[in-house]
C-alpha positions as CSV (number, residue, x, y, z in Angstrom):
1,X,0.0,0.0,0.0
2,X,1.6,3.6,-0.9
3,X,2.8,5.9,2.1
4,X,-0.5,8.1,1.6
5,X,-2.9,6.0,1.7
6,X,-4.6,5.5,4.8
7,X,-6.9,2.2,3.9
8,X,-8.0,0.5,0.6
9,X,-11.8,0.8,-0.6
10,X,-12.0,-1.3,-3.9
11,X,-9.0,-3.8,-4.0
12,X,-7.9,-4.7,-7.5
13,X,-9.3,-7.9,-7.8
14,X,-13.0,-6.2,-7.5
15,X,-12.6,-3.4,-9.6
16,X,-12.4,-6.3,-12.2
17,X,-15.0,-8.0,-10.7
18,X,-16.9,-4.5,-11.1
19,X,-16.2,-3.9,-14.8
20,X,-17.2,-7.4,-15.7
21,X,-20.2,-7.0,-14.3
22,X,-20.9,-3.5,-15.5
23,X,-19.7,-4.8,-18.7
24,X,-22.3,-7.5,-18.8
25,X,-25.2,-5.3,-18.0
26,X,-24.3,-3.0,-20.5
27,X,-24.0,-5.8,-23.4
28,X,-27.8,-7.2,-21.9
29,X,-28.9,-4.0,-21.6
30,X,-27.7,-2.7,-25.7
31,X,-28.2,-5.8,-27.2
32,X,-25.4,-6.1,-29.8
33,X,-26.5,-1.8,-30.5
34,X,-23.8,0.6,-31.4
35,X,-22.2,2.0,-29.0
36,X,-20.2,5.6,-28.3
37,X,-18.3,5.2,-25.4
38,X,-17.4,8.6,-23.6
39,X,-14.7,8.8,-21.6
40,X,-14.4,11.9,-18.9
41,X,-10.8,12.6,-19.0
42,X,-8.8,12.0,-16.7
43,X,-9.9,10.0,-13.9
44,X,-12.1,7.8,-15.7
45,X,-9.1,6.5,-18.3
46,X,-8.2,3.1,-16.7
47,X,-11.9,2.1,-16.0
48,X,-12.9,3.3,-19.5
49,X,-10.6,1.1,-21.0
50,X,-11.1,-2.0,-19.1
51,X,-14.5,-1.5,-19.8
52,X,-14.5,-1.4,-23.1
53,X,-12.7,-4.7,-24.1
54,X,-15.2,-6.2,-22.3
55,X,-18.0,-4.9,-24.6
56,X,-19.5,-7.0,-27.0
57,X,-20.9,-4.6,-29.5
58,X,-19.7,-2.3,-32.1
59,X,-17.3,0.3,-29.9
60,X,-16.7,4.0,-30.8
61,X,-14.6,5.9,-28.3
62,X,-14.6,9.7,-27.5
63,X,-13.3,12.0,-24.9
64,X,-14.6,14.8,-22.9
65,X,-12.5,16.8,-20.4
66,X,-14.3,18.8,-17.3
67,X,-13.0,20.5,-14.6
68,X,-14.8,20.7,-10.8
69,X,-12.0,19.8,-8.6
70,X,-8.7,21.9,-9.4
71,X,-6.8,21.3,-6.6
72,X,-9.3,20.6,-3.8
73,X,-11.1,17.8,-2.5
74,X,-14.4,19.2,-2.8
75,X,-16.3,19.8,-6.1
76,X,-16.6,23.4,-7.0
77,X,-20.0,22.8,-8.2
78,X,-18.5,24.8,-11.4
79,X,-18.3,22.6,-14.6
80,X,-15.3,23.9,-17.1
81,X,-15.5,22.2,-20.2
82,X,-11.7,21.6,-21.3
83,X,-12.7,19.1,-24.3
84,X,-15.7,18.8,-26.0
85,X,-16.5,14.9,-28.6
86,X,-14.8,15.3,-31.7
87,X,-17.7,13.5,-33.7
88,X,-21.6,13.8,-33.9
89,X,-23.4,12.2,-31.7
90,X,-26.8,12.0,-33.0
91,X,-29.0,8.8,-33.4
92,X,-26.3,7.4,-31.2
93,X,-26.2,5.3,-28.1
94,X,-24.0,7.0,-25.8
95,X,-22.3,5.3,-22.3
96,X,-20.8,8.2,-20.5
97,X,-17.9,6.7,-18.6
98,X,-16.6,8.6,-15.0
99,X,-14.6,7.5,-12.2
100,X,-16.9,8.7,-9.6
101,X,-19.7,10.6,-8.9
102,X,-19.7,13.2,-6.0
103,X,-22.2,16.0,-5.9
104,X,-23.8,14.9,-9.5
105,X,-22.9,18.5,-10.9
106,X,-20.9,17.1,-13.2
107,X,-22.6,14.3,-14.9
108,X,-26.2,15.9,-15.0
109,X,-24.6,19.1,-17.1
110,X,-22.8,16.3,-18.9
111,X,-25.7,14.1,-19.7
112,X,-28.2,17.4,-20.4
113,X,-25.6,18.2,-22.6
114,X,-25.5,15.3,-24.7
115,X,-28.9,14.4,-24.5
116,X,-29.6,18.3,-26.7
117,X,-27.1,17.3,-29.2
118,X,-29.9,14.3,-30.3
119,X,-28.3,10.7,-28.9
120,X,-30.5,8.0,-29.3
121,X,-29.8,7.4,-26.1
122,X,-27.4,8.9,-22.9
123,X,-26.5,6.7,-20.2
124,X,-24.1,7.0,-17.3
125,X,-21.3,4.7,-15.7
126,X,-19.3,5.0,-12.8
127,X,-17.2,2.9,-10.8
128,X,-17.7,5.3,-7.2
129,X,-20.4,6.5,-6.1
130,X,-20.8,8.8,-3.3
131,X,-24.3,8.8,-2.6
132,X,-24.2,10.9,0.4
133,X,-22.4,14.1,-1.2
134,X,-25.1,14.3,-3.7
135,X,-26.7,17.9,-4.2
136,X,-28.4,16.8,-8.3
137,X,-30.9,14.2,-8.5
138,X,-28.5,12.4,-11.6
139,X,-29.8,9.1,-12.3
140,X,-26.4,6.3,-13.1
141,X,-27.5,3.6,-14.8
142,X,-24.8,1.5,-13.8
143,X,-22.2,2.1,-10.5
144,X,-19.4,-0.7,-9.6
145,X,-19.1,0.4,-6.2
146,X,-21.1,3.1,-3.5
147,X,-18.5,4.3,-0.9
148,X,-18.3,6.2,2.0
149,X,-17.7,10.3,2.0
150,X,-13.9,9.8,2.0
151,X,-11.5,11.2,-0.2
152,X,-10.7,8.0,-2.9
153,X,-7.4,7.9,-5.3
154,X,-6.4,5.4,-7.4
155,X,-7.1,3.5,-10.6
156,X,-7.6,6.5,-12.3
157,X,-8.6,8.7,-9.8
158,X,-6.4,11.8,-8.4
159,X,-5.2,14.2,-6.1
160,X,-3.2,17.3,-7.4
161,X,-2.4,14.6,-10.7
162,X,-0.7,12.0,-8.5
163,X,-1.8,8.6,-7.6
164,X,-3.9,7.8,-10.4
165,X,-1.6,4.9,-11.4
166,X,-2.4,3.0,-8.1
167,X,-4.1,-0.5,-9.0
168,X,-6.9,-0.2,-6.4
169,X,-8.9,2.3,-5.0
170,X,-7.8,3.9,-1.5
171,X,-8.6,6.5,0.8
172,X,-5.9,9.2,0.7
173,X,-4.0,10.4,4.2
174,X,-5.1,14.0,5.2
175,X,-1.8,14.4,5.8
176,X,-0.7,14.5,2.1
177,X,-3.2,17.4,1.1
178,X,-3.6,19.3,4.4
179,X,0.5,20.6,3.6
């Protein structure tokens, strides 16, 4: 376990238990349908990619980049949208892929978002969900793990850009972002 973190949430072994399953709902739930998969850069990387080469029907992949965190803990509750999809999405199926989901600012501006530009259909994926830190009513279709309101790095997700590259999901130290 790294110097910072203070307890693992989500060891390794279940986040691939999580994707897998995910995966399989997502494939039940599409039905061999296309399939744009949108990945919210940067956090949401690692799962988006494990994800997808679990998928069984035709994948397109796209990015978006947001900002809400900076260099906090907390969500600003302001959404900056770094990248915008390079294609069209419309008549499309979309899976919006995150690493977790906080206050739900986010993803609801996300989702209305992409739900005006004319998808067939917008759903959302995360692999955290913090339930209790929720201020939007955003409805996630699918969630590989609810945790408690503790701050989480690892497979993907960051503090200040480090630990992202952890292969499990912990809870990071005060001590290494109260300096």
């Amino acid at each position: 376990m790294h110097k910072d973190v203070e307890k693992i949430l989500v060891t390794e072994e279940q986040i691939n238990s999580a994707v897998k399953r995910i995966a399989d709902s997502v494939n039940r739930d599409l039905n061999g349908e296309p399939l744009l998969v949108v990945a919210i850069l940067k956090g949401s990387t690692p799962f988006a990619m494990d994800l997808i080469k679990k998928l069984t029907m035709p994948v397109e992949l796209d990015f978006m980049q947001v900002s809400s965190y900076g260099k906090s803990t907390s969500s600003s509750g302001f959404i900056n949208l770094k990248k915008d999809l390079e294609q069209d999405i419309t008549g499309k199926n979309v899976l919006i892929v995150e690493d977790i989901i906080d206050s739900g600012n986010t993803l609801f501006k996300i989702k209305k978002l992409l739900e005006h530009r004319d998808a067939k259909s917008v759903r959302i994926c995360t692999m955290l969900d913090k339930p209790s830190r929720r201020v939007v009513d955003v409805s996630v279709d699918y969630v590989g793990y609810e945790i408690p309101d503790e701050f989480a790095v690892g497979y993907g997700l960051d503090y200040d850009e480090l630990y992202r590259n952890l292969p499990y999901i912990g809870v990071l130290k005060k001590s290494a972002y109260q300096k």
